[in-house]
N, C-alpha and C positions, 0 to 999 in steps of 0.2 A: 296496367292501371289507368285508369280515368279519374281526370283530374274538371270536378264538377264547379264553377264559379260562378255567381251570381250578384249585381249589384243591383240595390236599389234605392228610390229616390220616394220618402215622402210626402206627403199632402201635407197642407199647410196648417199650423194648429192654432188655438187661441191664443196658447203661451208655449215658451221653451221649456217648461216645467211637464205638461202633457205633453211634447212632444219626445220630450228625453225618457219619459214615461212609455210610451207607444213603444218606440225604439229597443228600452231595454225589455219589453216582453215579448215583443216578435223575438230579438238574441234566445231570450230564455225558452222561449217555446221550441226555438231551434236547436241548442244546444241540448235539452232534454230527450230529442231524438236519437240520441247517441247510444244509450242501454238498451231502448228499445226493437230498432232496425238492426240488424244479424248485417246487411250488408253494407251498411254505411261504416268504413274502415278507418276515417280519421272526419273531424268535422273542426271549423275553426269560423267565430265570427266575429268583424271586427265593427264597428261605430267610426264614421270618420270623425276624427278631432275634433272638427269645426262643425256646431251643431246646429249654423245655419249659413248655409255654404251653397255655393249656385252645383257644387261635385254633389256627386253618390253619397245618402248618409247612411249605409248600412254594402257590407262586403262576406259573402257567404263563400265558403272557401269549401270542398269536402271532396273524398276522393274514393272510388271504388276501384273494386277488381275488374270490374266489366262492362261491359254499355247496358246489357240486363240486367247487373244489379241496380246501377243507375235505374234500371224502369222500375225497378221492383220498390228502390225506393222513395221515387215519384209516388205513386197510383196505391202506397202503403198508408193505408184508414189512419195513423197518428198524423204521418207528414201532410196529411189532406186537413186536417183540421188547423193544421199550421195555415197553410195556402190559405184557409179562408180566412182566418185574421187577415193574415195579409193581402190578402184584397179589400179590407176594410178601410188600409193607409198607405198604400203603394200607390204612385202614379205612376213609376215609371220601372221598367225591369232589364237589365239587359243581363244576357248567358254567353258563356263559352264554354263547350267539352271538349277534352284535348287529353289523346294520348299522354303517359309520359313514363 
């Protein structure tokens, strides 16, 4: 199994109101991938607490059977249209994939 994480850090908004907004529909867009993708086996995302914080505000958790499904659910036409939102309010991203 592959254990896929992802954090990220967004741009800065006019108010807390749009930003907590931004936030909760990147979650939603992500979490909707779940019926979709065959090989995406567990998905989990979290919002840090503190919704203006120098940390990560958004924690992407999900896990496959393999490093190909991992591609498969990369370069998959739903989870792309996610990515582009999310480059619309990301500045920052960092990944780890790891056995487990």
């Amino acid at each position: 199994m592959i254990k896929h994480i992802v954090l990220f850090k967004v741009k800065e908004f006019e108010s807390d109101v749009e930003k907590q907004e931004a936030l909760d529909k990147m979650k939603d867009q992500l979490l909707a991938l779940e019926p979709i993708i065959d090989e995406l086996k567990f998905i989990e995302v979290g919002l840090n607490h503190e919704l203006n914080s120098a940390n990560y505000d958004l924690c992407l958790t999900t896990h496959f059977e393999s490093m190909d499904d991992l591609k498969v659910y990369a370069n998959h036409p739903e989870h792309l249209k996610v990515v582009d939102y999310v480059k619309t309010i990301a500045v920052q991203r960092a990944c780890v994939d790891y056995k487990y």
